[in-house]
ZAVEXKE-745351 format. One line per 8 residues: number of its first residue (from 0); their letters; for each residue x, y, z of N, C-alpha, C. Coordinates in Angstrom, 3 decimals, padded with zeros to 6 digits, always signed. Atoms other than C-alpha are relative to their C-alpha. Layout:
NUM) A) X Y Z X Y Z X Y Z  ... .
END
This chain:
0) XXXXXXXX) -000.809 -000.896 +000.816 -010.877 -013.279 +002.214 -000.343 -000.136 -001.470  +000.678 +000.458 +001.100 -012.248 -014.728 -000.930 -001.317 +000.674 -000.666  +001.117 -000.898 +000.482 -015.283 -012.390 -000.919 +000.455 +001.445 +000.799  -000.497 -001.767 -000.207 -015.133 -007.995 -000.807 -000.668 -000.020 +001.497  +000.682 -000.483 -001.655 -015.793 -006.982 +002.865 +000.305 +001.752 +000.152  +000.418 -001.404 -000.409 -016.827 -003.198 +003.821 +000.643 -000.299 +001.316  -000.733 -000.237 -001.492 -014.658 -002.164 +007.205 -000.717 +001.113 +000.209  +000.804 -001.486 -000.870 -016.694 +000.657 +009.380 +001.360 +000.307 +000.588 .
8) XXXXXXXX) -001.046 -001.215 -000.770 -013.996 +003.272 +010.344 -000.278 -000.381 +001.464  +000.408 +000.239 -001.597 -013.391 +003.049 +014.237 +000.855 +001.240 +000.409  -001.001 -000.859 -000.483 -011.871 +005.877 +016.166 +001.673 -000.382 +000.253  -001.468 +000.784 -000.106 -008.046 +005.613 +016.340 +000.645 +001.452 +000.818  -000.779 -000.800 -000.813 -006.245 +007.441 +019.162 +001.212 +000.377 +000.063  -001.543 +000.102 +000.682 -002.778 +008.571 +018.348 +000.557 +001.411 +001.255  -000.864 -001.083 -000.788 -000.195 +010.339 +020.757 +000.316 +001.131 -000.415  -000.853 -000.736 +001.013 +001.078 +013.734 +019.951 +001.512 -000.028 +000.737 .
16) XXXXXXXX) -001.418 +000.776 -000.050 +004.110 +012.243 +021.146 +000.790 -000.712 -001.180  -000.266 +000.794 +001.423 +004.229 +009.723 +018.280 +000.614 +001.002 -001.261  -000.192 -001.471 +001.547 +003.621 +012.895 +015.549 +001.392 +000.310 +000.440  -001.164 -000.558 +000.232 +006.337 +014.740 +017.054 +001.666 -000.328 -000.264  -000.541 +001.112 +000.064 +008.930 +012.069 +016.875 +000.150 -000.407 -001.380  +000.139 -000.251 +002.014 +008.319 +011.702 +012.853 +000.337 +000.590 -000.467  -000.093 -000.919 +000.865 +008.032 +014.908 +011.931 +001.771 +000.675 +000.075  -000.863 -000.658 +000.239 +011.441 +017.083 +011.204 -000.058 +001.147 -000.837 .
24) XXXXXXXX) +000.135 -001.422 +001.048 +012.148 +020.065 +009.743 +001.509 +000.502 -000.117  -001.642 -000.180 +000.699 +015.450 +021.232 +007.762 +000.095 +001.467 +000.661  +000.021 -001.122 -000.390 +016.938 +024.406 +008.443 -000.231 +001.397 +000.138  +000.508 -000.758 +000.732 +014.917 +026.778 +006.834 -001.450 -000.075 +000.787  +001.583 +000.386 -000.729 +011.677 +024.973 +009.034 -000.989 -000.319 -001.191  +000.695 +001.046 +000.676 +010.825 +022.899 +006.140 -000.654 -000.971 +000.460  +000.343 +001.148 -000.294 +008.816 +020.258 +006.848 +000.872 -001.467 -001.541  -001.140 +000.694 +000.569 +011.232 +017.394 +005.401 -000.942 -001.838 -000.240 .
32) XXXXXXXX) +000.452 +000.779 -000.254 +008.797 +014.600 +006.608 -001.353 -000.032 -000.106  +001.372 -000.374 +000.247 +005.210 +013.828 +005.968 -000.690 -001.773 -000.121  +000.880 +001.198 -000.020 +002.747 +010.707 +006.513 -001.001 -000.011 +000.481  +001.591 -000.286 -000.206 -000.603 +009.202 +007.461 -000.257 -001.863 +000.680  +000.439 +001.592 -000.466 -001.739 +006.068 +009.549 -001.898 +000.185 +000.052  +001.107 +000.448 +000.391 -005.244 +004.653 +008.737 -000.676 -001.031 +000.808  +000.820 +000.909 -001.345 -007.816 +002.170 +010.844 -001.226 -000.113 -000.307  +001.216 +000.476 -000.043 -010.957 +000.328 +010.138 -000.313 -001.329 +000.610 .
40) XXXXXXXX) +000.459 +001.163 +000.008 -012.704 -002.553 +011.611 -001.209 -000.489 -000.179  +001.472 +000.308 -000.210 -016.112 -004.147 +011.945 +000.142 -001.123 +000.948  +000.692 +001.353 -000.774 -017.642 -006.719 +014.441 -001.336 -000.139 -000.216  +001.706 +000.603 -000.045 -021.171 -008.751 +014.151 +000.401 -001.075 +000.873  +000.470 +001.039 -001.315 -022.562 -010.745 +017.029 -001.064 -000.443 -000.572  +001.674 +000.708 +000.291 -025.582 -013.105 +016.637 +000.248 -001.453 -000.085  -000.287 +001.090 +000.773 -025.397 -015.817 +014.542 +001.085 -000.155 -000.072  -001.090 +000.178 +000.535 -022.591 -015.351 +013.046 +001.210 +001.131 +000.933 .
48) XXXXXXXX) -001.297 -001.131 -000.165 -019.271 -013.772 +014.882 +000.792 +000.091 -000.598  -001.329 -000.128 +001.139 -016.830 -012.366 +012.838 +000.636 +001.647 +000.365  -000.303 -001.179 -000.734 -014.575 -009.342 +013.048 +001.452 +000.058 -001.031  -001.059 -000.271 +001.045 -012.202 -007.651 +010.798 +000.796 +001.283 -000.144  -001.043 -000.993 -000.509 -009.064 -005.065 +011.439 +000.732 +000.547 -000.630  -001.135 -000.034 +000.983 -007.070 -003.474 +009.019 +000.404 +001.205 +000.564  -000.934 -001.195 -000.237 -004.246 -000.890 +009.405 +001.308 +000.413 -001.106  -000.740 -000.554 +000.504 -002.087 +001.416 +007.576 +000.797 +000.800 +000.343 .
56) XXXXXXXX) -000.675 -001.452 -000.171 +001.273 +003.387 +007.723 +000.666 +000.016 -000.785  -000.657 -001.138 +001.000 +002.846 +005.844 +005.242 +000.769 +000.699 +000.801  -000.506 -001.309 -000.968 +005.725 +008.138 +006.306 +000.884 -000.201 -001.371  -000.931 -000.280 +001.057 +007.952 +009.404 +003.551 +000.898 +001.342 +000.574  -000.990 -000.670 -000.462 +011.104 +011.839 +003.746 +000.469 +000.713 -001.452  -000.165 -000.563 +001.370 +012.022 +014.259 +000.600 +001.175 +001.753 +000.339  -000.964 -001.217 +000.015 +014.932 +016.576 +000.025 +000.320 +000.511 -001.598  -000.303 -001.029 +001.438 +016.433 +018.592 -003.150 -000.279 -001.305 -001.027 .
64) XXXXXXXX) -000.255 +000.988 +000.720 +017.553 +015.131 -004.683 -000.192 -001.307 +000.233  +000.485 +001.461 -000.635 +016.177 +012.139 -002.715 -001.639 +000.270 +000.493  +001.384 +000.160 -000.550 +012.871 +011.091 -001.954 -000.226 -001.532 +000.876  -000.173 +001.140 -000.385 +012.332 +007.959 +000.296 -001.697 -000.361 +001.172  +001.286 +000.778 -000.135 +008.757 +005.748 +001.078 +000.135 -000.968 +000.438  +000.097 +001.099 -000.884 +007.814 +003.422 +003.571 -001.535 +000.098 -000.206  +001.807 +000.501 -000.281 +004.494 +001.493 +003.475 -000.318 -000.898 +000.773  +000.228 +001.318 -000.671 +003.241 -001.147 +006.055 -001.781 +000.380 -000.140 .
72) XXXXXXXX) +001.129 +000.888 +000.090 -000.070 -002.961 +005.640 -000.572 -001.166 +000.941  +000.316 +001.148 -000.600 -002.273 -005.325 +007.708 -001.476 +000.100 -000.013  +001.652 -000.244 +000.194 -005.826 -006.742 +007.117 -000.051 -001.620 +001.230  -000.019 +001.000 -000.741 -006.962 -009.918 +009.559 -001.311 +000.286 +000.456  +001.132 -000.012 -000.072 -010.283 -011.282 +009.593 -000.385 -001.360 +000.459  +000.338 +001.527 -000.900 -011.963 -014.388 +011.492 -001.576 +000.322 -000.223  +001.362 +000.314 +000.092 -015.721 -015.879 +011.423 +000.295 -001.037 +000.468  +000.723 +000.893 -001.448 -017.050 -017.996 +014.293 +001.476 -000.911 +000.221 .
80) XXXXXXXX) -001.274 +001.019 -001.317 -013.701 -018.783 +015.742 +001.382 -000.269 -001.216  -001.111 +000.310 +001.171 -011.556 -019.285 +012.244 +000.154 +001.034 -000.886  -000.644 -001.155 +000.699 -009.241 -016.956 +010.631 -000.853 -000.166 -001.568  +000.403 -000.626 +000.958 -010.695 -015.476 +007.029 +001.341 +000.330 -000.717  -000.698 -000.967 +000.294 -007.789 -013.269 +006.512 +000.862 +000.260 +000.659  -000.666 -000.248 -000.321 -004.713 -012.745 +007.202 +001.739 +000.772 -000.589  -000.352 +000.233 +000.816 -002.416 -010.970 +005.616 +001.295 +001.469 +000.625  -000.800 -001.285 -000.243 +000.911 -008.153 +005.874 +001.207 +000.188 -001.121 .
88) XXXXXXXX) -000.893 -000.490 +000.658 +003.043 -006.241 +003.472 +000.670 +001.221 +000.204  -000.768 -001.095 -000.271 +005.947 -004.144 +003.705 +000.476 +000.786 -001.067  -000.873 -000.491 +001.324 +007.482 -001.658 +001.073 +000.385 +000.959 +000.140  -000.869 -001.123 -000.030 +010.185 +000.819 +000.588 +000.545 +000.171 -000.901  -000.382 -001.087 +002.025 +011.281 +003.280 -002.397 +000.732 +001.090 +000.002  -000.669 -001.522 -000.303 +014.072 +005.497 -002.665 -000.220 +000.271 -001.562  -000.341 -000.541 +001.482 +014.125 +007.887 -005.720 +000.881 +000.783 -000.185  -001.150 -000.810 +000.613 +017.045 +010.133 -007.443 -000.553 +000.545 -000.934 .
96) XXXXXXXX) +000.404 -000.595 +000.712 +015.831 +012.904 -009.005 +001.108 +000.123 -000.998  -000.781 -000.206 +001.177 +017.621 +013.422 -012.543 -000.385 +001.253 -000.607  +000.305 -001.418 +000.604 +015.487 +016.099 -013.801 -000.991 +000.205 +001.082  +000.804 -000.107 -001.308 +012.568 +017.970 -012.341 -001.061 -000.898 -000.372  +001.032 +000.622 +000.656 +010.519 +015.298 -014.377 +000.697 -001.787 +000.064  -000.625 +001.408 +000.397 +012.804 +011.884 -014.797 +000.840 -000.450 +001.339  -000.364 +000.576 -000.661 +014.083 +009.591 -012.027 +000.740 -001.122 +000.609  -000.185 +001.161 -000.358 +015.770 +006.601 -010.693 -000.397 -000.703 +001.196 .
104) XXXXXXXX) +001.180 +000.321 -001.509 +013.965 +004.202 -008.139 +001.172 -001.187 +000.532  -000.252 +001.244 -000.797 +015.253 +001.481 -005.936 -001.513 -000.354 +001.228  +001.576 +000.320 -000.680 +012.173 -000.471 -004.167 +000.552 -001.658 +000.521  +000.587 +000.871 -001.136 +011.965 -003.250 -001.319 -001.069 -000.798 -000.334  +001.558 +000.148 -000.392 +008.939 -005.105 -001.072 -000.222 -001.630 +000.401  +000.503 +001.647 -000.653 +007.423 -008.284 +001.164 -001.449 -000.151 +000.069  +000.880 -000.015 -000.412 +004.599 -009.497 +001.843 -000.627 -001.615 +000.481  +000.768 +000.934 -000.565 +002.581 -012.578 +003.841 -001.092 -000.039 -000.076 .
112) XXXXXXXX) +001.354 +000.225 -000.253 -000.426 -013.708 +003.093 -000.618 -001.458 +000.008  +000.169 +001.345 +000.047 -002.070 -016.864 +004.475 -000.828 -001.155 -000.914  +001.021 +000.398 +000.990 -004.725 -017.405 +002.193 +000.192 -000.201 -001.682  -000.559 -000.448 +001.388 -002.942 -016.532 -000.990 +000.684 -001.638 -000.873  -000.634 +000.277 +000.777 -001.259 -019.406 -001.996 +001.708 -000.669 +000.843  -001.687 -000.217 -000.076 +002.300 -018.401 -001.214 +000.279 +000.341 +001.856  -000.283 -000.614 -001.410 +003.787 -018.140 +002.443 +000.899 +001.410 -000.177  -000.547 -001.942 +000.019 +005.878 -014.817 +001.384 +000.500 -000.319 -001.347 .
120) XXXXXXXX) -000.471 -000.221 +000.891 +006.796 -013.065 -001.633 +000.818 +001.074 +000.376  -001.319 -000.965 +000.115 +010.025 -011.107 -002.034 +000.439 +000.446 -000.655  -000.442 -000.455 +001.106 +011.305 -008.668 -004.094 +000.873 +000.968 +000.017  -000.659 -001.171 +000.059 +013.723 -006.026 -004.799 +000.336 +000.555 -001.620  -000.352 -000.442 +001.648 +014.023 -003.954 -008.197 +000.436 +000.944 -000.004  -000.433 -001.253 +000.415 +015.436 -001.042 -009.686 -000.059 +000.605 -001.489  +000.435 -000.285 +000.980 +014.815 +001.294 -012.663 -000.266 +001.371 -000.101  +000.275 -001.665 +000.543 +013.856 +004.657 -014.258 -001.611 +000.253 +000.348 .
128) XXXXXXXX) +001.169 -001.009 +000.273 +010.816 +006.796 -013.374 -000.308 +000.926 -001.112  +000.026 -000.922 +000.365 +009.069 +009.584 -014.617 -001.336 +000.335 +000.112  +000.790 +000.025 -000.210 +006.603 +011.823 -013.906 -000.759 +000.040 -001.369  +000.560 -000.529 +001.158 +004.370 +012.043 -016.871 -001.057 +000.884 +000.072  +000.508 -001.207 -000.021 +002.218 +014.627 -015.798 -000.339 +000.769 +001.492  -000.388 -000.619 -001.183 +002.648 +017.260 -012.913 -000.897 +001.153 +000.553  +000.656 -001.109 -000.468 +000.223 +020.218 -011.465 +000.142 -000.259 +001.241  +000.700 -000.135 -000.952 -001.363 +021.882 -009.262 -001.273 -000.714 +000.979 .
136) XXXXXXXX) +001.325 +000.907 +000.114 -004.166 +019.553 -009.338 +000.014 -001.804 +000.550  -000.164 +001.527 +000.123 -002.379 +016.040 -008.986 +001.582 -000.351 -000.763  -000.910 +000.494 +000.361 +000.558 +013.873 -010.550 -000.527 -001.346 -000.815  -000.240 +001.767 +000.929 +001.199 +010.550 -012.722 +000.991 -000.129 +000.055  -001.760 +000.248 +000.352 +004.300 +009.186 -012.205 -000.323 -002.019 -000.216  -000.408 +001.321 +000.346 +005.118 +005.735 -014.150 +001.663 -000.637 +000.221  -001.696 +000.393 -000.272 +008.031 +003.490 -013.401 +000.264 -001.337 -000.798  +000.058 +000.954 +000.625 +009.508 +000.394 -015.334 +001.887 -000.383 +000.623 .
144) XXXXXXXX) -001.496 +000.717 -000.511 +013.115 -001.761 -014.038 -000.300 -001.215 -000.110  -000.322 +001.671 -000.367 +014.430 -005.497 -013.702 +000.175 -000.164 +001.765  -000.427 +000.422 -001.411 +014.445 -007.184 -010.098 +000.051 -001.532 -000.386  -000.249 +000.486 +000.139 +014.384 -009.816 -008.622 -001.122 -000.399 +001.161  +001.018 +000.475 -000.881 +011.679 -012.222 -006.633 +000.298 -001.721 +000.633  -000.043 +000.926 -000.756 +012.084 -014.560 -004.023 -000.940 -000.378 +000.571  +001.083 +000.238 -000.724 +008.944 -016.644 -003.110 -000.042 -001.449 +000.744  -000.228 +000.870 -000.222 +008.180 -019.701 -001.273 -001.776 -000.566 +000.029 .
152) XXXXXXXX) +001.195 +000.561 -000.150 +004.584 -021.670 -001.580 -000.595 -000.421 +001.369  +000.494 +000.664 -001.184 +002.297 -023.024 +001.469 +000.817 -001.528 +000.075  -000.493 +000.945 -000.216 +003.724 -026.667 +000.785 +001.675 -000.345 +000.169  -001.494 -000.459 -000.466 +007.535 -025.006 +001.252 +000.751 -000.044 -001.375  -000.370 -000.371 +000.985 +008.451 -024.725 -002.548 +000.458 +001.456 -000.106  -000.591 -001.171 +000.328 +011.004 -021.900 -002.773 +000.508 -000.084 -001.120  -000.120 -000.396 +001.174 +011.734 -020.562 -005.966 +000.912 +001.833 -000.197  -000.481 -001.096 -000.135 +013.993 -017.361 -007.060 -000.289 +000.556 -002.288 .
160) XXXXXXXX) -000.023 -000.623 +001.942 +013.350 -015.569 -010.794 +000.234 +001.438 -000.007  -000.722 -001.422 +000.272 +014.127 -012.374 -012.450 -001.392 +000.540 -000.576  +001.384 -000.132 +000.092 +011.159 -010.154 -012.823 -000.051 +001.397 -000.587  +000.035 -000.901 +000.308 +010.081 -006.823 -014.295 -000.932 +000.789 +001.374  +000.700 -000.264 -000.760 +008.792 -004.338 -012.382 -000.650 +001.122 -000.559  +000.805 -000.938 +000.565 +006.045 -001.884 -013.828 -000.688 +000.822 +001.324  +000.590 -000.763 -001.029 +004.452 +000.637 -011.374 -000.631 +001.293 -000.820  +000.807 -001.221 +000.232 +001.885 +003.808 -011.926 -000.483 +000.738 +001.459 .
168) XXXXXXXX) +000.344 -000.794 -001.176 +000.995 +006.263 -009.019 -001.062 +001.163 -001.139  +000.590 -001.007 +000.678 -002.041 +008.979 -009.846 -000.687 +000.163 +000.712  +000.753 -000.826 -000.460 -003.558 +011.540 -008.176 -000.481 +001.186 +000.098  +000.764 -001.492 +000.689 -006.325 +014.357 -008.459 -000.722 +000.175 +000.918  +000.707 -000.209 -001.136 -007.379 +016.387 -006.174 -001.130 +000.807 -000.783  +001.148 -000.806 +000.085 -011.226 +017.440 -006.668 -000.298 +001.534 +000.561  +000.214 -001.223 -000.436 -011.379 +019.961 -004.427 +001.062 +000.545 +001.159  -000.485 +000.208 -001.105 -009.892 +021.089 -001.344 -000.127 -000.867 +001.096 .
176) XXXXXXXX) +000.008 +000.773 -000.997 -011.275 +018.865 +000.835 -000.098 -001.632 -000.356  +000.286 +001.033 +000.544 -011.442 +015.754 -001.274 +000.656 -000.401 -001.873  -001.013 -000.247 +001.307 -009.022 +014.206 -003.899 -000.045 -001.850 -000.396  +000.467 +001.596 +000.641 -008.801 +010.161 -005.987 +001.476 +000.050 -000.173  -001.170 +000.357 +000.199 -005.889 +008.350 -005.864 +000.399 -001.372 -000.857  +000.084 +001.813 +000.757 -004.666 +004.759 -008.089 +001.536 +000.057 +000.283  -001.519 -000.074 -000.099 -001.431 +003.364 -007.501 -000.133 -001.695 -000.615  -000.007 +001.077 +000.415 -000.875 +000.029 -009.587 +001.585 -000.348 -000.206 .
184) XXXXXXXX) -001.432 +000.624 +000.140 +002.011 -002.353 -009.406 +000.036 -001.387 -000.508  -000.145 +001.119 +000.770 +002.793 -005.079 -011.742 +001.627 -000.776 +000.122  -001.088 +000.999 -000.109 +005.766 -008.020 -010.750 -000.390 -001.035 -000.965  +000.208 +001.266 +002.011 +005.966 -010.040 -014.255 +001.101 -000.579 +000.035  -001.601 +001.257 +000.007 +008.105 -013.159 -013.799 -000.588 -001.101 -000.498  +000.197 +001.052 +000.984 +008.256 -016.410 -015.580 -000.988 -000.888 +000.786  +001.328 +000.729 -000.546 +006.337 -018.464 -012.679 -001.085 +000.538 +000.638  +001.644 -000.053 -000.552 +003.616 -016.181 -011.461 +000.531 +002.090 -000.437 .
192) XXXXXXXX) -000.043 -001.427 +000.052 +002.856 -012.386 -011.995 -000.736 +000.600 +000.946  +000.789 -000.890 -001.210 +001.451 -010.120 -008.933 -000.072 +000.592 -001.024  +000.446 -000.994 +000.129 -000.396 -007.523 -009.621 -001.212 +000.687 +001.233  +000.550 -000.812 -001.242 -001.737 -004.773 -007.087 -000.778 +001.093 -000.334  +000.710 -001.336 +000.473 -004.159 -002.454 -007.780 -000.763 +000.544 +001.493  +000.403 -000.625 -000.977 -005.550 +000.339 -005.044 -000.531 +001.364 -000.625  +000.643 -000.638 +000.707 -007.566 +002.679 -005.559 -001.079 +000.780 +001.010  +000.982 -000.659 -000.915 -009.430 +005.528 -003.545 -000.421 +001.472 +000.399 .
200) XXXXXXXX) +000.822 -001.074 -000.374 -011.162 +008.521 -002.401 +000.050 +000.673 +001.119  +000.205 -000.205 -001.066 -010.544 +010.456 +000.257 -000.264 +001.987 +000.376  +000.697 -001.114 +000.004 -012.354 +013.180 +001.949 +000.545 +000.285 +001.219  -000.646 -000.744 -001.468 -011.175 +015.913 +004.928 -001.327 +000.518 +000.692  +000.851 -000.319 -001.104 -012.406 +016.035 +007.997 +000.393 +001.492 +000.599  -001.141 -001.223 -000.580 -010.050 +018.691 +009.589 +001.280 +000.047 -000.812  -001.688 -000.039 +000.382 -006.400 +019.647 +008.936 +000.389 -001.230 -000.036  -000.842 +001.080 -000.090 -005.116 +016.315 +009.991 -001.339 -001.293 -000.177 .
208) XXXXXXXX) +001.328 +002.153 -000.155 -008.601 +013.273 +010.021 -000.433 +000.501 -001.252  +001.193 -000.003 +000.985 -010.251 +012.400 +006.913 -000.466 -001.355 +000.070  +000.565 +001.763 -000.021 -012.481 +009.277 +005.866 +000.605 -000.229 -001.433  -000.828 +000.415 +001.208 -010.769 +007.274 +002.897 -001.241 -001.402 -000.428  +000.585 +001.572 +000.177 -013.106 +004.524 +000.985 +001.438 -000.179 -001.129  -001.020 +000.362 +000.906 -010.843 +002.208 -001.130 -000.196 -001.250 -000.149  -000.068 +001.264 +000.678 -010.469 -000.536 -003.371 +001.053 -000.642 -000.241  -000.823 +000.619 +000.123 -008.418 -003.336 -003.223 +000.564 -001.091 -000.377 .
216) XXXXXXXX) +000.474 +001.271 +000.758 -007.633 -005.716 -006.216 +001.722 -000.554 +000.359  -000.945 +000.399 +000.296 -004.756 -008.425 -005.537 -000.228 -001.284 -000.690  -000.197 +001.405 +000.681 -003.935 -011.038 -007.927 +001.051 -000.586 -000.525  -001.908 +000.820 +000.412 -001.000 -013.911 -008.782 -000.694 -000.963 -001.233  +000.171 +000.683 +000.951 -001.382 -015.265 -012.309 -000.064 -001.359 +000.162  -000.376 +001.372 -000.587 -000.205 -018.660 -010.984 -000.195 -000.424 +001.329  +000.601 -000.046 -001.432 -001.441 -019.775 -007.740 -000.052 -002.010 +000.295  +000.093 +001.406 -000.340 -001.297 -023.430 -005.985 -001.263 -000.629 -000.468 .
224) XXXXXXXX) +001.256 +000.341 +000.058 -004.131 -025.722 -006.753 -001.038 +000.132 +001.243  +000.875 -000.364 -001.114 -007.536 -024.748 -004.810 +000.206 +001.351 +000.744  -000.304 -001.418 -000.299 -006.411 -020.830 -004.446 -000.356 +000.631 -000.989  +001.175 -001.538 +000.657 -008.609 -017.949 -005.555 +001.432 +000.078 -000.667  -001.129 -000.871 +000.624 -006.225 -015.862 -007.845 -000.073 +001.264 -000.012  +000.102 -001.285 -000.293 -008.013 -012.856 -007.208 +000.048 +000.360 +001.069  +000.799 -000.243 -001.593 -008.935 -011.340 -003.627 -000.036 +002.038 -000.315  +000.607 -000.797 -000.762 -010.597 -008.076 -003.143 -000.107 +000.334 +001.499 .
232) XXXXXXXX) +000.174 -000.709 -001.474 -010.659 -005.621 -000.194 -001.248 +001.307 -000.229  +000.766 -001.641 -000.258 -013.360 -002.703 +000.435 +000.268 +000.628 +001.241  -000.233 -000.989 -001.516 -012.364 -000.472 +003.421 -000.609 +001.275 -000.149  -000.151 -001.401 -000.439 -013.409 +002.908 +004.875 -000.010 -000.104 +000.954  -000.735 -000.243 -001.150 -011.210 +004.029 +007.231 +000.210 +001.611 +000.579  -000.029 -001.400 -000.929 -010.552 +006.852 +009.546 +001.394 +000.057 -000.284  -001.783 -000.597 +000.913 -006.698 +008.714 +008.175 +000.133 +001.228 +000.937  -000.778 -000.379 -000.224 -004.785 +010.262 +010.289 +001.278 +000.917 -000.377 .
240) XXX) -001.189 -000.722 +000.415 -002.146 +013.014 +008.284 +000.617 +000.598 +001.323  -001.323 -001.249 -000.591 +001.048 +014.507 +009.920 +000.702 +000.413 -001.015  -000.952 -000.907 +001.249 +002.232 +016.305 +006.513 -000.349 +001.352 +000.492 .
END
């Protein structure tokens, strides 16, 4: 986990059972609901075996005056018999529209990773949005609040502090079939600061498959002794939409 790894897309088979089960529609035959699950792995044989799996799901829900985001994450990687990588985060975001531009957020967020340092970090914050710029073309929406972070170290050091929470979302679509996305999140507390950066590209296959490459910087200012502080991800994956 310590060095960038490339994931080869793999086919990913999905029910249309599952889709229909998600989706909703208001009474007008809005679509109300809208998301996207993702899938890459790789394997090498030879010398060296190794083998590496990651997965994504998005499903969000949006009405006049609420908006509400779910994210789950999982990467898990092994070489000749010993884990690499292991790692899962969860997150959830309601918003309250105020204007058609200014917001209020409430946000969730966990995450496990074995390699990192920390056996889980925990958080919950709240705070003002806004988009700062809106088209046809794309969005920017920045966010800034106080939370609060609950973590605990590999050697069982739990700790609780009060934290800021900074966030940016941005995206531009190139064309129709291909658009760049960044979403950065900054947790700034007195004993360690996350920061999440993502970052990617994705191109359409059809209505619903595209391929997505993406970049993936995480880092904790403060970190146990003998723990990276950075880690890198490279994926392209095979994406799945039901919006």
């Amino acid at each position: 986990m310590k060095t960038n790894r490339l994931l080869v897309a793999a086919p990913v088979i999905l029910s249309p059972l599952f889709a229909s089960t998600v989706l909703a529609e208001d009474s007008e035959g809005n679509d109300m609901w809208s998301g996207s699950t993702e899938f890459g792995a790789s394997v090498t044989t030879g010398n060296t075996d190794s083998s590496t799996i990651n997965g994504k799901f998005k499903v969000g829900y949006q009405d006049e005056s609420w908006k509400h985001g779910f994210r789950l994450e999982a990467l898990q990687a092994s070489e000749d018999g010993e884990d690499t990588a292991n790692r899962v985060l969860g997150e959830f975001e309601s918003n309250y529209a105020l204007t058609d531009r200014d917001y209020l957020f409430g946000v969730l967020r966990g995450n496990h990773d074995e390699f990192s340092g920390y056996d889980y970090q925990a958080s919950a914050a709240t705070g003002y949005g806004r988009k700062l710029w809106l088209s046809d073309k794309g969005f920017w929406d920045a966010e800034i609040g106080p939370g609060v972070r609950v973590s605990k170290t590999d050697d069982g050091q739990q700790e609780t502090h009060v934290i800021t929470r900074a966030a940016s979302g941005f995206e531009y679509q190139f064309s129709d079939f291909a658009k760049f996305n960044q979403d950065v999140t900054v947790l700034a507390g007195e004993n360690n600061t996350e920061i999440e950066s993502i970052s990617g590209v994705t191109s359409s296959l059809t209505d619903t498959l595209a391929m997505k490459l993406s970049y993936t910087v995480q880092h904790n200012t403060d970190v146990p002794a003998g723990t990276e502080k950075t880690d890198t991800y490279t994926s392209v994956n095979l994406v799945y939409n039901f919006d």
